[in-house]
N, CA, C and O atoms as a Tinker XYZ file with bonds, in Angstrom:
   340  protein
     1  N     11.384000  -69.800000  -62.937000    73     2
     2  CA    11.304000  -69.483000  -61.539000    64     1     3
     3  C     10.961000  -67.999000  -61.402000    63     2     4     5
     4  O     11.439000  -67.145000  -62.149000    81     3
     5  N     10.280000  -67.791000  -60.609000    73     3     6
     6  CA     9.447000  -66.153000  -60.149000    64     5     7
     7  C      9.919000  -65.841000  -58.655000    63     6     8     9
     8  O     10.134000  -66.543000  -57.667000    81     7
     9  N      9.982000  -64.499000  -58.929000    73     7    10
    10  CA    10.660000  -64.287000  -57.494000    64     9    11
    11  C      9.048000  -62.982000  -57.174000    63    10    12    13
    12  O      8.301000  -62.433000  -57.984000    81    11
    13  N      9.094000  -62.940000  -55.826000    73    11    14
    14  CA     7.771000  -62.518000  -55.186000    64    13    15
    15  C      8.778000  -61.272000  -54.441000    63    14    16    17
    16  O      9.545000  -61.644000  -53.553000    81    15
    17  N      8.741000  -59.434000  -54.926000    73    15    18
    18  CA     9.227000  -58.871000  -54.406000    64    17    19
    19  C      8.353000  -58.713000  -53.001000    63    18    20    21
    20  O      7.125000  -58.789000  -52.970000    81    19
    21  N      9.011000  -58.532000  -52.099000    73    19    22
    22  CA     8.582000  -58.584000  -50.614000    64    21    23
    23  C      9.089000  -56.560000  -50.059000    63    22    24    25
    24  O     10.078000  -55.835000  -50.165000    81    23
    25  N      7.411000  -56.437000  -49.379000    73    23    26
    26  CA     7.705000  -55.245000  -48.743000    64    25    27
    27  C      8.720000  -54.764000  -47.900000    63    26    28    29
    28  O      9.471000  -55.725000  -47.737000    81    27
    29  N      8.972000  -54.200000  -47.534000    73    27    30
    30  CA    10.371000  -53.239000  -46.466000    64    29    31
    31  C      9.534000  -53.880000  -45.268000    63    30    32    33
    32  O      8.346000  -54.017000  -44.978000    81    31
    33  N     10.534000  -54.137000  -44.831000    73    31    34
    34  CA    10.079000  -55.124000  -43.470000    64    33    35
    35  C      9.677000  -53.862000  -41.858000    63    34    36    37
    36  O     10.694000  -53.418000  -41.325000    81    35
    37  N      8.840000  -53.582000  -41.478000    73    35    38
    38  CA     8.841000  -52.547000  -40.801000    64    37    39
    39  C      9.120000  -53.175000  -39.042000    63    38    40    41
    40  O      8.680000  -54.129000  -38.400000    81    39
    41  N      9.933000  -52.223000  -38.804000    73    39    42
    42  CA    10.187000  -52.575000  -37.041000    64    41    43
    43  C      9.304000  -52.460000  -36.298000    63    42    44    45
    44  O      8.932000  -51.343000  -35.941000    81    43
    45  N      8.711000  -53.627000  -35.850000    73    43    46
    46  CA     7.443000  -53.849000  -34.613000    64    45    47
    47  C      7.816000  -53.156000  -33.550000    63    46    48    49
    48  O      7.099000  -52.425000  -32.866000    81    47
    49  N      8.877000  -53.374000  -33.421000    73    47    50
    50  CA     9.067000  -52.963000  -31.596000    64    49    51
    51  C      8.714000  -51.431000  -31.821000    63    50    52    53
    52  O      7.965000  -50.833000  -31.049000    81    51
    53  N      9.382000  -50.752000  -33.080000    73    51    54
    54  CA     8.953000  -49.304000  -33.152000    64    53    55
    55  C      7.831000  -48.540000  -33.684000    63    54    56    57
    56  O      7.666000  -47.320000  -33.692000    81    55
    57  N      7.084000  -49.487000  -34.132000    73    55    58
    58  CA     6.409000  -48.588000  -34.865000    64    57    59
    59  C      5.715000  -47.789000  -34.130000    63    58    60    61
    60  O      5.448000  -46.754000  -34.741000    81    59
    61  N      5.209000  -47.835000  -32.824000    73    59    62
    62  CA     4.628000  -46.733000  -32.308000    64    61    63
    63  C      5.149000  -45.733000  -32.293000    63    62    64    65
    64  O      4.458000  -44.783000  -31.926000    81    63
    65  N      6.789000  -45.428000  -32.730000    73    63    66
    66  CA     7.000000  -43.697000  -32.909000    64    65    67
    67  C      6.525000  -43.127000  -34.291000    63    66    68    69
    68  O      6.527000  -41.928000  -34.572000    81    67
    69  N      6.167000  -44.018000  -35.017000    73    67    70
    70  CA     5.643000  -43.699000  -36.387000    64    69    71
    71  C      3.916000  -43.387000  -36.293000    63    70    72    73
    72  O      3.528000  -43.192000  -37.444000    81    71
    73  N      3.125000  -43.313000  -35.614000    73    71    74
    74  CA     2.068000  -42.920000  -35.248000    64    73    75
    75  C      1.766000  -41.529000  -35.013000    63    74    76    77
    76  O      1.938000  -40.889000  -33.975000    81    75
    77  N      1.212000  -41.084000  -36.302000    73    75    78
    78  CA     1.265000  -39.527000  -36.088000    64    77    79
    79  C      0.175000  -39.137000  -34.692000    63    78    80    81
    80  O      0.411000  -38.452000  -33.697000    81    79
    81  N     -0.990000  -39.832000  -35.071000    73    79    82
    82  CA    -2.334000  -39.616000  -34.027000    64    81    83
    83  C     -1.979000  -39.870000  -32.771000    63    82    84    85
    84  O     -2.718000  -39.391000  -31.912000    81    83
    85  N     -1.211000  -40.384000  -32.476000    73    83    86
    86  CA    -0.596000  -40.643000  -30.788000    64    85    87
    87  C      0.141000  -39.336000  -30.232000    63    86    88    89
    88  O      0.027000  -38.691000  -29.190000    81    87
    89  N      1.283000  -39.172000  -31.852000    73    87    90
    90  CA     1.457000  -37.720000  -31.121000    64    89    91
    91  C      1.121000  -36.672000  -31.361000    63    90    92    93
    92  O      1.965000  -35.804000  -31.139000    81    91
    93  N     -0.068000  -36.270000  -31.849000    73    91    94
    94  CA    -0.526000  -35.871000  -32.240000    64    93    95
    95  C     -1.505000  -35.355000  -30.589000    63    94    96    97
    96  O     -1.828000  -34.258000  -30.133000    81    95
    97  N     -1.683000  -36.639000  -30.162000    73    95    98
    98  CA    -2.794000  -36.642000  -28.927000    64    97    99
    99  C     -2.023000  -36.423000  -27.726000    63    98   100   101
   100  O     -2.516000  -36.026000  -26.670000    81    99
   101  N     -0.851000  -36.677000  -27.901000    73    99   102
   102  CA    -0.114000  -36.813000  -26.857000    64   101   103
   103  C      0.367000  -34.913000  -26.307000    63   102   104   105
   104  O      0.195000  -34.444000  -25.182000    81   103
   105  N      0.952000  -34.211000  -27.488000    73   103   106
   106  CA     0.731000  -33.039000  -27.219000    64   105   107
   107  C     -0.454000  -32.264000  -27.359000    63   106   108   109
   108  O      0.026000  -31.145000  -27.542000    81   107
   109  N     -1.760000  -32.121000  -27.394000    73   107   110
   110  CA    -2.611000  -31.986000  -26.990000    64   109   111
   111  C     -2.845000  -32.332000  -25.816000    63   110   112   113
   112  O     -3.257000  -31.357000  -25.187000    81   111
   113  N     -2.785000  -33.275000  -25.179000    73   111   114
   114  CA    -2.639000  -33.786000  -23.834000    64   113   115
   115  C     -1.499000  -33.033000  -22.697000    63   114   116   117
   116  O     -1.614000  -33.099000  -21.473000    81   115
   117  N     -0.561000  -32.424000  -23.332000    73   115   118
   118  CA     0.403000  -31.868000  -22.524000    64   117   119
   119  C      0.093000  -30.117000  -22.477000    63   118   120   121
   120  O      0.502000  -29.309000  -21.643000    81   119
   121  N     -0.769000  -29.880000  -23.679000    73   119   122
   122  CA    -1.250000  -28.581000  -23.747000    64   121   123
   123  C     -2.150000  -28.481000  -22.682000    63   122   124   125
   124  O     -1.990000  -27.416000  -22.086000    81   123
   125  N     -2.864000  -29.046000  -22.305000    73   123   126
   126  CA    -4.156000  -29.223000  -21.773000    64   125   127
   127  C     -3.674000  -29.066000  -20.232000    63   126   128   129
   128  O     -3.795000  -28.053000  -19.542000    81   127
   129  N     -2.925000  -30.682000  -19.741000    73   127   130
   130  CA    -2.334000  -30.647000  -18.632000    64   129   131
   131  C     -1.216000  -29.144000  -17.970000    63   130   132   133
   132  O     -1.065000  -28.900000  -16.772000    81   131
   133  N     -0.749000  -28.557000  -18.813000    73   131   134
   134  CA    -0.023000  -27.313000  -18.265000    64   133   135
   135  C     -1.110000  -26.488000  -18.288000    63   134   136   137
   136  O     -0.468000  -25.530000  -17.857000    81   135
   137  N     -2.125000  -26.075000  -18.413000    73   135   138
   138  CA    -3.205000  -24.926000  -18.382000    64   137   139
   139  C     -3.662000  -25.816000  -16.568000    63   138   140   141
   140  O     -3.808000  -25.185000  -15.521000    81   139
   141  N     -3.754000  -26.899000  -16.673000    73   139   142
   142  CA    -4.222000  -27.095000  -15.402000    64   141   143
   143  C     -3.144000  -26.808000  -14.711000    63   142   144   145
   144  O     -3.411000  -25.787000  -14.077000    81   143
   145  N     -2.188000  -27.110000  -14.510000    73   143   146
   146  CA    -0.729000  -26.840000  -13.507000    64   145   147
   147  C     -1.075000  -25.303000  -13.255000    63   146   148   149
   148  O     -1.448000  -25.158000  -12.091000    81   147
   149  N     -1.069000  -24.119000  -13.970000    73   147   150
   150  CA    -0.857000  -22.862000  -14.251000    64   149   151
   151  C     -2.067000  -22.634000  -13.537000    63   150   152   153
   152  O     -1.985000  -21.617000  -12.848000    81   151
   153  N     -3.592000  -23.449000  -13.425000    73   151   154
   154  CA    -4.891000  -22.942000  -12.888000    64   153   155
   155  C     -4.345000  -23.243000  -11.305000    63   154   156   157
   156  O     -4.721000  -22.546000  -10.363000    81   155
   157  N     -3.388000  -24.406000  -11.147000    73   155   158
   158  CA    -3.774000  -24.684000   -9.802000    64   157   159
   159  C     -2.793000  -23.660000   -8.980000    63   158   160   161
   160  O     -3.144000  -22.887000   -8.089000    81   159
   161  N     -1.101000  -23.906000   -9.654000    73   159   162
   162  CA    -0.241000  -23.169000   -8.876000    64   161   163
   163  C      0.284000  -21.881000   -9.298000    63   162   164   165
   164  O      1.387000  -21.569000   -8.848000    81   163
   165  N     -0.318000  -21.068000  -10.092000    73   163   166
   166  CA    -0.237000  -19.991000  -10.928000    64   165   167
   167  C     -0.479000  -19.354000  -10.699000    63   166   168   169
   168  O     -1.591000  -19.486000  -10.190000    81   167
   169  N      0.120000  -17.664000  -10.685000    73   167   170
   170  CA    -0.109000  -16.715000  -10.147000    64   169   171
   171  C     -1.227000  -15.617000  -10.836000    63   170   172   173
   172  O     -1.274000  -15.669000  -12.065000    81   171
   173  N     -2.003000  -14.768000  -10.266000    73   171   174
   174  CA    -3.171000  -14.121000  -11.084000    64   173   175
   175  C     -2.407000  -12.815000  -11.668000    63   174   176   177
   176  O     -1.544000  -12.189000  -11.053000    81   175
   177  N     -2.840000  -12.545000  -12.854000    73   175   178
   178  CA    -2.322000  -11.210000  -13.536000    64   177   179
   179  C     -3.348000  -10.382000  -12.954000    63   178   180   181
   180  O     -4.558000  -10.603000  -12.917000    81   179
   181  N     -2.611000   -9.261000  -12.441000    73   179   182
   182  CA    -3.689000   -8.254000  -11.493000    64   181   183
   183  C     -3.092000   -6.728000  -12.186000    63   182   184   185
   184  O     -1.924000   -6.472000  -12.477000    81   183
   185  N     -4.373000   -5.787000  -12.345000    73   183   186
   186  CA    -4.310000   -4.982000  -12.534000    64   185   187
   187  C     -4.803000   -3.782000  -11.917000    63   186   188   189
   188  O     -6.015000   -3.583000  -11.838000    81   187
   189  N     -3.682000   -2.705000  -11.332000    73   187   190
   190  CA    -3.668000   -1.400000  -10.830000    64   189   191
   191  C     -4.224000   -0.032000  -11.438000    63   190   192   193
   192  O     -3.352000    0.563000  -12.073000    81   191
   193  N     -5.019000    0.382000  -11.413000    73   191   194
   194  CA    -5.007000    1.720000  -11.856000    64   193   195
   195  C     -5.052000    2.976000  -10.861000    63   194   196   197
   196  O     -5.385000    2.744000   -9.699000    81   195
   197  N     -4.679000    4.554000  -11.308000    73   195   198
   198  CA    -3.886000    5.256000  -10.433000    64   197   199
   199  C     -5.461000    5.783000   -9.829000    63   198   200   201
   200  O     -5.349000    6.673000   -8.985000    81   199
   201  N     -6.735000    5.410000  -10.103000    73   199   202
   202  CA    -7.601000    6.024000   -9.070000    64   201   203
   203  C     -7.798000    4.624000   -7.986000    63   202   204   205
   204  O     -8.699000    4.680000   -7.149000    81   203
   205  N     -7.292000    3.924000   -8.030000    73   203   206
   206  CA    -7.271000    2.704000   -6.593000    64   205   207
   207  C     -8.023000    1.333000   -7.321000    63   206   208   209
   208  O     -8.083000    0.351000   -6.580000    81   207
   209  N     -8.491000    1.206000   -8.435000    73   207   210
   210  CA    -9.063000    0.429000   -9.119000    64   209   211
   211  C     -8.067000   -0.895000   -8.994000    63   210   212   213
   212  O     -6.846000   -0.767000   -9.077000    81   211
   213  N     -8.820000   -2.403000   -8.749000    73   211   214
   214  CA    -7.718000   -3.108000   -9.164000    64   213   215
   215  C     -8.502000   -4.384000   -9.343000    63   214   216   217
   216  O     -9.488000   -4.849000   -8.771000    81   215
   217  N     -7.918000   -4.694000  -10.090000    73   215   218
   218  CA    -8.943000   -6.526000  -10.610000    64   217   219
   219  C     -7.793000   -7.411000  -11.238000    63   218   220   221
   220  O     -6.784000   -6.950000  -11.771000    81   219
   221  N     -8.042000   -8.512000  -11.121000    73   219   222
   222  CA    -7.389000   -9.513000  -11.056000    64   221   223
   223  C     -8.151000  -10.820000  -11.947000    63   222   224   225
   224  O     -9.292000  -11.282000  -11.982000    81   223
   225  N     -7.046000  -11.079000  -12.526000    73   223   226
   226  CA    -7.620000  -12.794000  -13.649000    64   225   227
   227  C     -6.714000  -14.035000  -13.343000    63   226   228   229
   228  O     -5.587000  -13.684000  -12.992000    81   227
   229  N     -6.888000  -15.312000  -13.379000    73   227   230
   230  CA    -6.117000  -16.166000  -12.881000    64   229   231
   231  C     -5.661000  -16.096000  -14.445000    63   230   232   233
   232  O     -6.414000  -15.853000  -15.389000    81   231
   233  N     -3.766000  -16.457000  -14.534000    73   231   234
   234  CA    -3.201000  -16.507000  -15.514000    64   233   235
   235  C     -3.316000  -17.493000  -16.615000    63   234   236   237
   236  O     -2.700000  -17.342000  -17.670000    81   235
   237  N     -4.388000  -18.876000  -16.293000    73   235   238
   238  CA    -4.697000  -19.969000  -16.764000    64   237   239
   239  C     -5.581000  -19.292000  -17.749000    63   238   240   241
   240  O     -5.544000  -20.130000  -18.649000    81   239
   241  N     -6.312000  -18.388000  -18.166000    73   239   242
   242  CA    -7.467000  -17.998000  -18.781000    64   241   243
   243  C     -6.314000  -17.887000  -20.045000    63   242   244   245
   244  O     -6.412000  -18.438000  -21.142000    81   243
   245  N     -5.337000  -17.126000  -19.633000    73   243   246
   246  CA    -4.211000  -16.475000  -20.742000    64   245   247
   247  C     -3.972000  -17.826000  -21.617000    63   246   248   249
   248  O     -4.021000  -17.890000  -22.846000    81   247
   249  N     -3.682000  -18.974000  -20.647000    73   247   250
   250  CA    -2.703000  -19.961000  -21.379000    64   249   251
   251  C     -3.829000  -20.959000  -21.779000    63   250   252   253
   252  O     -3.601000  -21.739000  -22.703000    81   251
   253  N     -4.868000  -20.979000  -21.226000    73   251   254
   254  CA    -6.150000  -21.796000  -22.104000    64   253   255
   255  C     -6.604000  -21.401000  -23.536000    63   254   256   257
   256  O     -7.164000  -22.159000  -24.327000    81   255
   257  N     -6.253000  -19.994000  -23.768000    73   255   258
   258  CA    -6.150000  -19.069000  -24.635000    64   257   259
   259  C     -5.746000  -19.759000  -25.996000    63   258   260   261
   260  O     -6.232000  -20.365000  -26.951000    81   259
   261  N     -4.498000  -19.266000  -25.463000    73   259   262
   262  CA    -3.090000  -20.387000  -26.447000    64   261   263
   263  C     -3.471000  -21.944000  -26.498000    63   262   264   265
   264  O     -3.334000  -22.511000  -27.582000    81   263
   265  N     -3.834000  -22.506000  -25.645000    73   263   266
   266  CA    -4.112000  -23.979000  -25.217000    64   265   267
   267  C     -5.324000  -24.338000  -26.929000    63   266   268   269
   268  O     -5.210000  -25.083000  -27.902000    81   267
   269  N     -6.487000  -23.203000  -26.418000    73   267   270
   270  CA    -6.905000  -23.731000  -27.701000    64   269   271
   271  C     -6.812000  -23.688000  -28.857000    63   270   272   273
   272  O     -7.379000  -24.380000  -29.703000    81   271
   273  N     -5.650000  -22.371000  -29.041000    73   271   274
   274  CA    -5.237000  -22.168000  -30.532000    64   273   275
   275  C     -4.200000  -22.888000  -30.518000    63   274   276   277
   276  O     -3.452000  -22.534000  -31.429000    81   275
   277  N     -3.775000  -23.760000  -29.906000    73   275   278
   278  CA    -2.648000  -24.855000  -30.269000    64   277   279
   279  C     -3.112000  -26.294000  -30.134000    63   278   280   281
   280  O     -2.329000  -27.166000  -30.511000    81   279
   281  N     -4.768000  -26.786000  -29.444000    73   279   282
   282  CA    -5.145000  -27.411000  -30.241000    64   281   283
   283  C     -6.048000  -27.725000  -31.615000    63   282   284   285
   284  O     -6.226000  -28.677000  -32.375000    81   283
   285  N     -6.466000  -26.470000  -31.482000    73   283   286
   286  CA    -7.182000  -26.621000  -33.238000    64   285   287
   287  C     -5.597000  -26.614000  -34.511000    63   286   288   289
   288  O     -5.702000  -26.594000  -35.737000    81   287
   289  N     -4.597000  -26.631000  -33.908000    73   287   290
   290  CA    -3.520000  -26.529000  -35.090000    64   289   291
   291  C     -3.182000  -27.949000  -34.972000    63   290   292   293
   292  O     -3.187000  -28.656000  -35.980000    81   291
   293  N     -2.861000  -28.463000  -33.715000    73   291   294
   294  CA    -2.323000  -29.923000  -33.931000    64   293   295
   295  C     -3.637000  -30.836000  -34.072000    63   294   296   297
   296  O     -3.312000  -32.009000  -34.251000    81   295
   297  N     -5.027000  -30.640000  -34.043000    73   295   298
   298  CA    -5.885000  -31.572000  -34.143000    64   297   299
   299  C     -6.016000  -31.616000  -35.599000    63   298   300   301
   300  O     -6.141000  -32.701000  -36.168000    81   299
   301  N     -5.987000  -30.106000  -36.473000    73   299   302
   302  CA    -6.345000  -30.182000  -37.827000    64   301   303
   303  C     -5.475000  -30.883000  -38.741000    63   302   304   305
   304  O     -5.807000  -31.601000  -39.684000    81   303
   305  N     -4.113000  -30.528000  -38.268000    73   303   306
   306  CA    -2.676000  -31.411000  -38.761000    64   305   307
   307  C     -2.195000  -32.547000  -38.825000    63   306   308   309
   308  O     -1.729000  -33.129000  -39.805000    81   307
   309  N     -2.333000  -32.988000  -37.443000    73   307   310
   310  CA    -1.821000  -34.101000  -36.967000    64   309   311
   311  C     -2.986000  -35.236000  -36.807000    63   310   312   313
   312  O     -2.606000  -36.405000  -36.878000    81   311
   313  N     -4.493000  -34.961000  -36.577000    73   311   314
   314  CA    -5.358000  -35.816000  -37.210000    64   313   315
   315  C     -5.647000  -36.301000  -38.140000    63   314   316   317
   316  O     -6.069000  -37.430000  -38.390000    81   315
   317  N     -5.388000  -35.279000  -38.851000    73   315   318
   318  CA    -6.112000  -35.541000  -40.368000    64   317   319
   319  C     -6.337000  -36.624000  -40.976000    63   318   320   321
   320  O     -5.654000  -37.517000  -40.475000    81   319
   321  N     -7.106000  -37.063000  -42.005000    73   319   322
   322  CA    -7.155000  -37.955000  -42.086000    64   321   323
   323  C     -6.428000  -38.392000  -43.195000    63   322   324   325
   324  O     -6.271000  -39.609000  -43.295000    81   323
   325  N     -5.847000  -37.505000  -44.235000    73   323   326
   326  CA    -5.083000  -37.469000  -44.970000    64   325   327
   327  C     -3.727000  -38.426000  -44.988000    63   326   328   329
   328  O     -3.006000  -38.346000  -43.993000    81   327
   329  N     -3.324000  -39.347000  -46.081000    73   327   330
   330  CA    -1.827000  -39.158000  -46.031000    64   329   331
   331  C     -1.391000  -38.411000  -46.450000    63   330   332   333
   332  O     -1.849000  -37.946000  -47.494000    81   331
   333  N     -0.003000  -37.775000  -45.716000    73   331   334
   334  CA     0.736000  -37.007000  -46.386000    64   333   335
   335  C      2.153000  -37.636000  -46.932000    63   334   336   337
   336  O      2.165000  -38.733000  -46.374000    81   335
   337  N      3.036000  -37.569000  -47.507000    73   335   338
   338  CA     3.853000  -37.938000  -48.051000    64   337   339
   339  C      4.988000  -37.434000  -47.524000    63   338   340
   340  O      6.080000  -37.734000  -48.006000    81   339
């Protein structure tokens, strides 16, 4: 008689928290969406100088900034195509 070892039985209902690319996309998606919040209801960084000079940037430029250096980190990482272990 032969016995047939059988894989680790994985939980259906969960496996979508085991999906790196979801969250992977998912914060990318939340990076993205707060640069818009910040464009719409966000205040402009304005700048004074003492001969009367003054100019102004909407603060979204700042956080689109960050926005894209935090998605080239989670797209290169968390896409990859790699397994990691």
């Amino acid at each position: 008689m032969t016995s047939v070892p059988h894989e680790p039985s994985l939980d259906v209902r969960h496996a979508w928290l085991r999906v790196r690319e979801m969250w992977a996309s998912l914060a990318i998606t939340v990076m993205w969406l707060a640069v818009l919040v910040d464009a719409i209801w966000g205040p402009d960084i304005t700048s004074n100088t003492p001969g009367g000079t003054s100019s102004s940037v909407p603060s979204a430029v700042g956080v689109a900034l960050f926005a894209t250096l935090g998605t080239w980190a989670v797209a290169k990482y968390g896409l990859d195509s790699k397994k990691r272990d």
